[in-house]
N, C-alpha and C positions, 0 to 999 in steps of 0.2 A: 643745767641741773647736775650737782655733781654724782658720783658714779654711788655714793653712800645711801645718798636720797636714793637714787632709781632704786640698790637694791633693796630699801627699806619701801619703798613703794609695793615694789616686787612681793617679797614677802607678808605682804600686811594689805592683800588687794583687797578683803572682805573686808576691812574696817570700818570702811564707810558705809559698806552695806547694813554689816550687821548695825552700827549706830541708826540708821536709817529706820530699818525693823522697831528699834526699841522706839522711835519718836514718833512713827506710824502706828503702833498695836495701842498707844495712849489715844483715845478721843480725847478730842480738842475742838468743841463746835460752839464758839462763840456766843452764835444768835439762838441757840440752845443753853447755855451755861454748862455746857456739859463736858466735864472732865477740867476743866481749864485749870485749877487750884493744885491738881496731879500735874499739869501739862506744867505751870509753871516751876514746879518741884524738878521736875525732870531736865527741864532746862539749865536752870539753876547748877543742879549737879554735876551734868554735863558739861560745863564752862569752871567750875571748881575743881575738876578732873582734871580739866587744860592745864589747869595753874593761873587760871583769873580771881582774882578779888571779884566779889559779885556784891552787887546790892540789889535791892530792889525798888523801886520808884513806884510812887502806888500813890490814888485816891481813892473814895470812898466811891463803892458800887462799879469796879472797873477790876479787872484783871490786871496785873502788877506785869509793867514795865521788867523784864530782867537786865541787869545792866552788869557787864565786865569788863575790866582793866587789867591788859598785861605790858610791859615794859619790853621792848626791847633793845637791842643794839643801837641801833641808831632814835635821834630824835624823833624821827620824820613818824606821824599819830596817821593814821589813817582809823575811823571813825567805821563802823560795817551798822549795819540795819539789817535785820530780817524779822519776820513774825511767827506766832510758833501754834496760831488758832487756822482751822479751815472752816470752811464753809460746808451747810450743812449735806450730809451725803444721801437724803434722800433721792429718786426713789429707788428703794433697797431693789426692789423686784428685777432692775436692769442691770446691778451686779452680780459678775459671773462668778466671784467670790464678796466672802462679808468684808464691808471698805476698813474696816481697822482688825483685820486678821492679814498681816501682810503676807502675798502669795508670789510665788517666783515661778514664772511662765516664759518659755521660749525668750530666754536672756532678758527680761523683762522682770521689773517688780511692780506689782498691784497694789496699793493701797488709797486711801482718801489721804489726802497732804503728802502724798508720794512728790508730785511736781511741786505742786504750790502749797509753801514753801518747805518743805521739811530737809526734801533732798541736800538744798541749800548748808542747809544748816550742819546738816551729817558731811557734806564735802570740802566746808573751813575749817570743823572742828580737824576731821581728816587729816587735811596739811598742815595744821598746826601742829598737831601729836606727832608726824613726821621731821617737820623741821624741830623741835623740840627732842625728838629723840636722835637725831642725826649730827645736828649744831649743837645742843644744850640750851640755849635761847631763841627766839626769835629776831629778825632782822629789822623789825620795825615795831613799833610801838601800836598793840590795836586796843581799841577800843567798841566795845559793841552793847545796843540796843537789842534785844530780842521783845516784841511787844504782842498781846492776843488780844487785839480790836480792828483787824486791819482789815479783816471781812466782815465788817461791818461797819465800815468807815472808819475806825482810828478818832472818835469820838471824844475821848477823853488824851487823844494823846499830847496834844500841845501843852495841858492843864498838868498833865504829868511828868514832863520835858522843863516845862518852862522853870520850875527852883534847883534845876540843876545843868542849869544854861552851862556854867565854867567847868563842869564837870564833863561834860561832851564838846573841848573845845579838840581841834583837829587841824590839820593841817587837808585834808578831803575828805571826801566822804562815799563811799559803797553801798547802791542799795542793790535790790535782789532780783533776780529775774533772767539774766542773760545765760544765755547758751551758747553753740554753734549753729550756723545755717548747714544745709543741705547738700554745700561743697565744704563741709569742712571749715571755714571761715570763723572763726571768732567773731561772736556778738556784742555789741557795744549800745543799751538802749540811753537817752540823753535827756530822757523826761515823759510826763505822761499829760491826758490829758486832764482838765478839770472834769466836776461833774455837781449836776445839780440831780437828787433824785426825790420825786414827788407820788405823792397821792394823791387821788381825784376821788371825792364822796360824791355821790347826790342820791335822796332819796326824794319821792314823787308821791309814797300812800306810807299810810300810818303801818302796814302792817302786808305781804302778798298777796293777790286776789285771782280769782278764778282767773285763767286766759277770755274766756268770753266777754270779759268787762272789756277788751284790748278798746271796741269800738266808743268806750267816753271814758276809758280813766287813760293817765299818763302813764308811762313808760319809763323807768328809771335805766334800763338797759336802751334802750331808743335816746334816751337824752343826751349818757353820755356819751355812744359811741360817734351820735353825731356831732356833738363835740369835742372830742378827737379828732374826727374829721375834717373840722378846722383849722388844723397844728399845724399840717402838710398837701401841699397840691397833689395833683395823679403825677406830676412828673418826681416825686418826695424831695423835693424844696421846704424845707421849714417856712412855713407862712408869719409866723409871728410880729407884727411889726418889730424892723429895728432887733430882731435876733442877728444879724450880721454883721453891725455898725462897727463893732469893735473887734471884730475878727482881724486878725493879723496876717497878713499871705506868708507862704515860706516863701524863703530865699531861695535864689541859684542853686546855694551850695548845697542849702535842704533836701535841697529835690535830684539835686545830680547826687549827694550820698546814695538815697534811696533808688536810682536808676540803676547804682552799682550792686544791688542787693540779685540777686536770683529768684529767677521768674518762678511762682510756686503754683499757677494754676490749677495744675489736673492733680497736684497732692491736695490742695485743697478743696476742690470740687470733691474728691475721694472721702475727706476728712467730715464733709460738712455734706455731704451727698445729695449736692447740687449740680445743674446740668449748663449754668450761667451764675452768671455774677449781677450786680443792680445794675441796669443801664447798657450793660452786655461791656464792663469793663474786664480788663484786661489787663497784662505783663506790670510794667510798673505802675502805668497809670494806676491800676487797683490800688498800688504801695500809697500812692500819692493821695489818692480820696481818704483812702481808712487811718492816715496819720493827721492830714489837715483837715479836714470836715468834720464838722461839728455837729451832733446828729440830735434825735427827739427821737426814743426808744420806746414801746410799749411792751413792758418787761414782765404785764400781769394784767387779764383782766377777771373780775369776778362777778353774775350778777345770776341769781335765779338760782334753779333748779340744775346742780351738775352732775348728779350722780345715775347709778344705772337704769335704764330704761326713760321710762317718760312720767312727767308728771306737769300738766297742763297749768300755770301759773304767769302773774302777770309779774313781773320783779319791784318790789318797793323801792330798793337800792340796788345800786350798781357802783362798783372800784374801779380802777386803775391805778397801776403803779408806772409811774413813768420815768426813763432816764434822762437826764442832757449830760453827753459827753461833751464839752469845751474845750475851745483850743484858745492860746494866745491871741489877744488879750482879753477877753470874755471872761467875765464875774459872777459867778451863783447868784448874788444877792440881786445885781439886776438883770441876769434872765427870770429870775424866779417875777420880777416885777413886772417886768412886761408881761410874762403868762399868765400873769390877775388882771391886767390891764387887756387883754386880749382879750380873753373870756367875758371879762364885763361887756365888754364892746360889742363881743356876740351874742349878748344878751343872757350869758350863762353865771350870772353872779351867783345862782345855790350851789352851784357847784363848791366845794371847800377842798382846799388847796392844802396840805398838811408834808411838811417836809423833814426827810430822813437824815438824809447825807448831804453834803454841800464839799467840793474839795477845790480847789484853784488849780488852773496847768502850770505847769513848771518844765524849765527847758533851759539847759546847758546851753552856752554855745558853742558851736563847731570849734569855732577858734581857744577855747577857754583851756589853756595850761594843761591842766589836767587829765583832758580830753586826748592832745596830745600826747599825753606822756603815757597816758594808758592804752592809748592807739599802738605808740611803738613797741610798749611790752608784747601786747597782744600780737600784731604781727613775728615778735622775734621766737612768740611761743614755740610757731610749727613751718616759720615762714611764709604764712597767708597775713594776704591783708584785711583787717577787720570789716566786718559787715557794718557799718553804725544806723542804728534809727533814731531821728531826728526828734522823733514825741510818736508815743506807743501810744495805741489805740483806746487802752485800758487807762486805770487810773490808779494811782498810788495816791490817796489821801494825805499824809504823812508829810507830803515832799516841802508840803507849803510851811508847815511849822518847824520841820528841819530849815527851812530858807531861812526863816524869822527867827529865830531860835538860839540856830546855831552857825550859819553865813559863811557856809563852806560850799564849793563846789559841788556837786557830786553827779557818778555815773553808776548804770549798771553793767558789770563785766563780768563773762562766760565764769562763773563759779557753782553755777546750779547745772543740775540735768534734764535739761527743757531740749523739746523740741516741739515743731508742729503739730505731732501727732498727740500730743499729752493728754488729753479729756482732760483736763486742770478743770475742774467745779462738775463733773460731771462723773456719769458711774464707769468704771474701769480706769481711774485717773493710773496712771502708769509712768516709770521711768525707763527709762535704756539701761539696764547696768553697767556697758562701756561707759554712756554717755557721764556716770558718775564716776569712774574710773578717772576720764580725762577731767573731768570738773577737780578734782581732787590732785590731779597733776600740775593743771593752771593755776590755780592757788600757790600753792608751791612755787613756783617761777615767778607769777605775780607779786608775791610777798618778798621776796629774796631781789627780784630787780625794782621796789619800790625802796629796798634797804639799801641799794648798790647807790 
């Protein structure tokens, strides 16, 4: 980094904060519609500030795509993704501030979309305004998608992608999410998993009925939960016929990256204020389940009488909402088959199947170019060797239409201000403000040794 940048860093430490503040105090809750048409305004601006050409990429009943192009020195395109909606921040009652009044707590800032993904965004813009003001140009030529569907699956995003295929052509590509581990280590995630997410209806009476009936009428909460009960043994094995067949094992190398990660047990038992793990796992091994396993979630259930006190009732219907996380090579379309084909089999055809999201895994490989080249940046940032995760837990929707799309590699690399402790979807979501400081210094070297 040369001495210009640091001391333009130096000087300019709040930049990223203060931009952070301004993209946090905007709601932006998707699966609400709320704010989004401001959010993309602000976005928009934000990137016409930089000095990008913006357009916007948009269908009918969808939040617009923001999309900017800046040129710089060299050919070499790198391609950036991030999204500019969060997920919704109820329940208010557990924040210790209002989620879109941003608050600054013991080196810390508080808002909803503080972690995922706002910070992101506020720590590229950052290094950009820096090397722009310190070079006059940028060193490489970026390009970026900002999209508001991505908590909510990213729905519409392939449909809004796909007529401006040549317009997103790149030499890589960057998506979002990466930070530092715990020693410091540069983060490197390499894909995520697929996922299939469902509903489960059944209703059993035309209308609720006294709880006294329990002894001859049916049970819409009995039917389905034992129906669920189904999905998975007492040892939580996914029962489903044929959910395995196409699972793909990691490799060596998979699994020996992940060996090299740092053992995070008791911040995590702390974080999630648990006294064990499933199965009484442990140090890596834990890295190892929660990257390659393939899981059946029960993310919601609804049936009866929930509010305060008692009221005696037999349930007509009963919900579920259910996840499947997927890994390589596993396909939405036939797990979702088989979980109709199963349920028949157990004699639960009323049940009705109704599906949300669907997304495919996606995974870099180890070996792949790119992966390389942004390993060695990443080590020369601070001299640690990168942390890489092999396929994240979570699921990036998106990854599969950028595959098809636009047929560029891509990783995610330390550019946000993530750590373990973030409450990312949850009340008190929080940043480090170091952690944005160096987000915004990585950038800067990352951009400059991509130009080099």
């Amino acid at each position: 980094m040369t001495s210009a940048l640091q001391s333009y860093l130096e000087a300019h430490d709040a930049d990223a904060r203060d931009l952070l503040v301004r993209l946090c105090r905007q709601p932006s809750v998707s699966a609400q519609h709320l704010g989004m048409g401001e959010m993309a305004a602000l976005v928009e601006q934000l990137l016409a500030a930089a000095g990008f050409t913006t357009e916007r990429f948009a269908v009918p009943d969808a939040p617009p795509i923001i999309f900017g192009e800046r040129k710089g020195r060299s050919p070499y395109t790198l391609l950036l993704y991030n999204h500019y909606d969060v997920q919704p921040p109820e329940p208010f009652e557990l924040w210790d501030s209002p989620p879109f009044e941003p608050t600054i707590r013991d080196g810390k800032l508080f808002a909803h979309g503080a972690s995922d993904n706002k910070s992101e965004i506020a720590a590229r813009l950052s290094a950009i305004h820096a090397l722009l003001a310190t070079e006059g140009d940028l060193p490489i030529t970026l390009k970026w998608i900002i999209e508001g569907e991505e908590e909510v699956g990213s729905s519409h995003f392939e449909d809004i992608i796909a007529p401006h295929r040549q317009r997103l052509t790149a030499d890589a590509c960057l998506w979002e999410g990466a930070g530092f581990d715990v020693q410091g280590r540069p983060e490197l995630g390499l894909g995520s998993k697929g996922l299939l997410y469902v509903q489960l209806d059944v209703q059993c009476l035309s209308r609720d009925a006294h709880s006294g009936g329990a002894p001859v009428l049916p049970s819409a909460a009995w039917r389905l939960v034992q129906a669920l009960a189904t999905l998975k043994d007492a040892s939580g094995r996914i029962t489903i016929p044929g959910f395995h067949d196409a699972v793909r094992p990691p490799s060596e190398a998979q699994i020996a990256a992940l060996r090299e990660q740092p053992v995070m047990d008791e911040e995590m038992k702390v974080t999630y204020g648990v006294e064990r793990f499933v199965d009484g796992l442990t140090g890596h091994d834990l890295f190892v389940r929660q990257a390659f396993a393939p899981t059946c979630n029960i993310a919601g259930l609804e049936s009866g009488y929930t509010g305060e006190g008692s009221k005696t009732v037999l349930p007509a219907k009963a919900m579920a909402k259910i996840d499947f996380r997927l890994v390589p090579d596993q396909e939405p379309g036939d797990i979702l088959a088989k979980l109709r084909a199963h349920l028949d089999a157990q004699g639960y055809r009323d049940i009705q199947i109704t599906t949300s999201e669907t997304a495919e895994p996606v995974v870099t490989p180890l070996e792949a170019p790119i992966v390389r080249h942004i390993a060695a940046i990443a080590e020369s940032f601070e001299g640690k060797r990168p942390s890489i995760t092999p396929l994240s837990g979570g699921t990036l929707p998106l990854l599969g239409a950028l595959k098809r799309q636009v047929g560029v590699p891509g990783l995610s690399a330390p550019g946000n201000a993530t750590y373990y402790g973030n409450l990312m979807h949850s009340p008190n979501e929080h940043i480090r403000l170091a952690d944005l400081a160096r987000a915004v210094r990585f950038n800067c070297h990352m951009f400059a040794q991509l130009g080099a």
